[in-house]
C-alpha positions as CSV (number, residue, x, y, z in Angstrom):
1,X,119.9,65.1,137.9
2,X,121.5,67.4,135.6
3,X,120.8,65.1,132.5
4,X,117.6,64.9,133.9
5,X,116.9,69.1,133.3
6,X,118.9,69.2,130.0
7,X,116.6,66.4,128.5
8,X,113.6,68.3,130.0
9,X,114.9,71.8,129.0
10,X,115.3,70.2,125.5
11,X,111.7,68.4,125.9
12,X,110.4,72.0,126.5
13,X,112.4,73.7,123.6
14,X,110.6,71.2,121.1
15,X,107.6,71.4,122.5
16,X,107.4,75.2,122.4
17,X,108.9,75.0,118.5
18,X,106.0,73.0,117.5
19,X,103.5,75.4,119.0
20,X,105.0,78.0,117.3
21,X,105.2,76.0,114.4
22,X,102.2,75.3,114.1
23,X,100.8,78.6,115.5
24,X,102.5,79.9,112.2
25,X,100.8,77.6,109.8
26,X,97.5,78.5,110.7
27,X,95.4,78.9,108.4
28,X,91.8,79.5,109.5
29,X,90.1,82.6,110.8
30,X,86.7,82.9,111.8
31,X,85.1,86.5,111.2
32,X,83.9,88.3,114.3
33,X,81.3,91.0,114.5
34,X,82.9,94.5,113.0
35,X,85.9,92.4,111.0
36,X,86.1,93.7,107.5
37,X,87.5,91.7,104.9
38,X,90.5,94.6,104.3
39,X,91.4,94.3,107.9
40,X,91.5,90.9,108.2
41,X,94.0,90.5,105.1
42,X,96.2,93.5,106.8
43,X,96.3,91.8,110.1
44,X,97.4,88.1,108.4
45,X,100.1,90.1,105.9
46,X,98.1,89.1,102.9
47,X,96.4,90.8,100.2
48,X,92.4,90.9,99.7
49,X,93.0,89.5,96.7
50,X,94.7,86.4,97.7
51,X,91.7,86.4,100.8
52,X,88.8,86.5,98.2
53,X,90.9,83.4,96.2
54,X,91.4,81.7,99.2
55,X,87.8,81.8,100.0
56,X,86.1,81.8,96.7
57,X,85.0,85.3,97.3
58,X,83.6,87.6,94.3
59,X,82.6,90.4,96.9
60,X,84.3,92.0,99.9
61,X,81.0,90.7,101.7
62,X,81.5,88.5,105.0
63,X,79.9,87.3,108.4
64,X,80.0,86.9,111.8
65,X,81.3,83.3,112.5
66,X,82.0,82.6,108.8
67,X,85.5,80.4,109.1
68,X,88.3,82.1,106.2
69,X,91.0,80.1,105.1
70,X,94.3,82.1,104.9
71,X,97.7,81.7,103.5
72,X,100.5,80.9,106.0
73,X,102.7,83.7,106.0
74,X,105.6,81.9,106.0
75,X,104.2,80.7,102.4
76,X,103.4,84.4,101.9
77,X,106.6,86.0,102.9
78,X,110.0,85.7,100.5
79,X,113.0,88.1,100.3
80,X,111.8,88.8,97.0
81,X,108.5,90.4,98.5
82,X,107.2,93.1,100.1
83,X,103.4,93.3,101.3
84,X,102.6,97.4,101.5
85,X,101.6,98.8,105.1
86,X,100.2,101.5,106.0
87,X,102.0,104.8,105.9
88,X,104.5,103.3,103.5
89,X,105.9,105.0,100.4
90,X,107.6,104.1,97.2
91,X,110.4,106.3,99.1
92,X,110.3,104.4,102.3
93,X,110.4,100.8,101.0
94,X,113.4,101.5,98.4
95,X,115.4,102.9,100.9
96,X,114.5,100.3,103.5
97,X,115.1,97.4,100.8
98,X,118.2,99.1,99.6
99,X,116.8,99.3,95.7
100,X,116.3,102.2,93.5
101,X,112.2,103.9,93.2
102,X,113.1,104.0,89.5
103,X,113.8,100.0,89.7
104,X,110.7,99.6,91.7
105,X,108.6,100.4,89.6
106,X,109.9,98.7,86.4
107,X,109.9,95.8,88.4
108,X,106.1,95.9,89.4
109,X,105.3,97.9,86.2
110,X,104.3,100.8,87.4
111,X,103.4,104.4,86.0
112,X,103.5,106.4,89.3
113,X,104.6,106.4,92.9
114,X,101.2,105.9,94.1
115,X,101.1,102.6,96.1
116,X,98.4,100.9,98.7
117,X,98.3,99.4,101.9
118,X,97.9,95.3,101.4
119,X,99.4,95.0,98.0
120,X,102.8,93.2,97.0
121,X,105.6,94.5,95.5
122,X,107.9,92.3,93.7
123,X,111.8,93.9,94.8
124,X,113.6,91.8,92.3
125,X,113.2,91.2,88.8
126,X,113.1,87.8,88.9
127,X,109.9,87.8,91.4
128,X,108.0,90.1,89.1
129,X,107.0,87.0,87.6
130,X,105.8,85.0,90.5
131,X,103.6,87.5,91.8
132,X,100.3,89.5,91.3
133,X,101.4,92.4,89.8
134,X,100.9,95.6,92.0
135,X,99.3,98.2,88.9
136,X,96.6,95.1,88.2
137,X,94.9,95.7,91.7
138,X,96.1,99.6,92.2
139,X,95.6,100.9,88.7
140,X,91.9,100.8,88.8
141,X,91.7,102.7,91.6
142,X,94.5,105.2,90.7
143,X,92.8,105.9,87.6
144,X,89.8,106.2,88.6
145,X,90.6,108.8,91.4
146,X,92.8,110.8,88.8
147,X,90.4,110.7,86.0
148,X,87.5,111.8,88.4
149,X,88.6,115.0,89.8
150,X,87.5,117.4,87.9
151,X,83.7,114.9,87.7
152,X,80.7,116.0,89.5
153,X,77.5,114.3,88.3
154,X,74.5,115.4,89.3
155,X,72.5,112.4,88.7
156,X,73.4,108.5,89.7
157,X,75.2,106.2,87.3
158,X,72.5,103.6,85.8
159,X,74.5,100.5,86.7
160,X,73.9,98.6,89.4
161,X,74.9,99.1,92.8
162,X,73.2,99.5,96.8
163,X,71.7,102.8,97.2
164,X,71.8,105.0,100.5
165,X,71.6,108.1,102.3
166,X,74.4,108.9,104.4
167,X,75.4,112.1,106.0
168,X,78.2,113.9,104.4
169,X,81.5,115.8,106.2
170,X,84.6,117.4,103.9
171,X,88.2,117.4,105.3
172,X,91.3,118.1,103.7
173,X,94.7,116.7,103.7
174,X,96.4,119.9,105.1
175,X,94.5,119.7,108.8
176,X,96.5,119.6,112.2
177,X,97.6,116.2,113.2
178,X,96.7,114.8,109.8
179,X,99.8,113.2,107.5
180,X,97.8,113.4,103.8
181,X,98.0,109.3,103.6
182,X,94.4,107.6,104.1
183,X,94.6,104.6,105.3
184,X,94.4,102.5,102.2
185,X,97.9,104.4,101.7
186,X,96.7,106.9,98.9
187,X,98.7,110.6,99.4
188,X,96.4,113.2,99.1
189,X,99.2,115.9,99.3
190,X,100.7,114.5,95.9
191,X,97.7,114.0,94.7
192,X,95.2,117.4,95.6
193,X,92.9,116.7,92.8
194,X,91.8,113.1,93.5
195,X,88.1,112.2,94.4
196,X,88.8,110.4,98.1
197,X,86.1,109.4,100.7
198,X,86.1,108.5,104.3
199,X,84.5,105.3,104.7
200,X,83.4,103.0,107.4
201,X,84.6,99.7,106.0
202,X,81.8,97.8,107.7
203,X,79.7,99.7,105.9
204,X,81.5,100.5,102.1
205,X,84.3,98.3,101.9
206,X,87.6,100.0,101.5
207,X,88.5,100.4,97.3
208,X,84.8,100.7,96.6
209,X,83.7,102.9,94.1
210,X,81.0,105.1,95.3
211,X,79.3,108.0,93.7
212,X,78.5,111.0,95.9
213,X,75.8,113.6,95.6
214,X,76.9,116.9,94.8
215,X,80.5,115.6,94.6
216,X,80.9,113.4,92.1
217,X,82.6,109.4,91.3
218,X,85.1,108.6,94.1
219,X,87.2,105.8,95.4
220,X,86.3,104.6,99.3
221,X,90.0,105.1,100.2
222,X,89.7,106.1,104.3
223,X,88.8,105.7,107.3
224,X,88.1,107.9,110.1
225,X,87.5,107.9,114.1
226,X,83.9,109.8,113.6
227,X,82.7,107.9,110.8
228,X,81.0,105.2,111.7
229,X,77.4,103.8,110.5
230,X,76.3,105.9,107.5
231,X,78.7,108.7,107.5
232,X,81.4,109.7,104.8
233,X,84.0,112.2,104.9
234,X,84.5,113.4,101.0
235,X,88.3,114.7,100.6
236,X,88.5,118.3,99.4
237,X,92.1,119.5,99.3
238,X,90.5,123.9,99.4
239,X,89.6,125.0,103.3
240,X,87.3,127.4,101.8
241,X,85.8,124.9,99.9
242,X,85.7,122.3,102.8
243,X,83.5,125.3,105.2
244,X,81.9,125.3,102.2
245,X,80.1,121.3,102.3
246,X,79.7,121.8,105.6
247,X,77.7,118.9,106.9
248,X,75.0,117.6,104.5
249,X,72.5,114.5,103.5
250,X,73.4,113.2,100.3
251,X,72.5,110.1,98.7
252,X,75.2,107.9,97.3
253,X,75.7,104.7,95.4
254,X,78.3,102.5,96.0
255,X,79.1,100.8,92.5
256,X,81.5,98.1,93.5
């Protein structure tokens, strides 16, 4: 009788590995109504990069009851790796991965601390090659909030992009509660002047570009527990200047 219950115990512990197993190697998803495509790469560890590859994806664009392919994260995962979370710093992850900021960012070649939520970080020379590089996917954005702060275009761009009217909050980095990281992890506090708006992701995709009325070019980098449907929250780092806006119809375009 004891055999008996080992070789079951041991029938069970193999059984229960291969669920797991193959739990782990999953590699389907099938979109359900509200999914983004940013949430469902955040939830699976993987980048929206590597989610738009998987699925031959040129927009952020998906469907209720569309079937994704994703990446196993044991493929996904290596000591050499490092997929950026929310709330995390350049700070955070060198001290967590015992390495220095300064090799960090040689590593993954970048110019500045500035990071965001879903990217990979190479933490080893040696995997800088054998990954995505995190300034190819970051860079654009960081730029683009830098270079706009100090933009505020009256008229639309002429290129392309979906039109709409939306209404319009301000809120600033400095409010009670609020830690200055959206949640694409972009710190407003280090970075006062950048263009920044509170999105709903079903709505503008998180990293779109979107022009603002009265405000200027700005980067889709939030999210926020009021906005929902066609509402945006544009950052302004002044109080004053937040009282200011006040709440407003504007017409946007989102460019990308």
């Amino acid at each position: 009788m004891r055999k008996q219950l080992i070789a079951l115990a041991a029938g069970f512990l193999i059984l229960g590995s291969a669920t797991m197993t193959a739990q782990a190697a999953s590699v389907s998803y099938t979109v359900e109504k509200g999914d983004t495509l940013w949430a469902i790469a955040q939830a699976n560890d993987i980048s929206v990069e590597d989610l738009q590859a998987s699925n031959l994806l040129d927009t952020s664009l998906i469907f209720p009851e569309q079937q994704l392919e994703l990446e196993s994260k044991s493929d996904k995962k290596s000591d050499d790796t490092y997929t950026i979370k929310k709330g995390d710093t350049l700070t955070k992850i060198a001290d967590e991965k015992e390495v220095t900021i300064a090799d960090l960012m040689d590593w993954n070649n970048l110019s500045s601390d500035l990071i965001f939520a879903g990217d990979t970080l190479a933490l080893s020379a040696k995997a800088t090659s054998n990954i995505t590089k995190v300034q190819q996917t970051q860079a654009p954005q960081a730029k683009q909030a830098q270079s706009t702060s100090t933009q505020t275009t009256t008229s639309a761009p002429q290129q392309g992009g979906k039109t709409m009217t939306v209404r319009a909050t301000a809120y600033t980095a400095y409010c009670t509660g609020c830690s200055g990281i959206t949640a694409t992890g972009y710190d407003l506090r280090a970075n006062p002047g950048a263009k920044v708006i509170a999105v709903d992701p079903s709505v503008i995709p998180l990293g779109s570009r979107v022009w603002v009325e009265g405000y200027g070019e700005a980067i889709a980098s939030d999210t926020g527990g009021a906005i929902k449907g066609n509402r945006i929250d544009v950052f302004i780092p002044d109080n004053n200047k937040v009282y200011q806006w006040g709440v407003r119809n504007v017409t946007i375009k989102v460019l990308n």
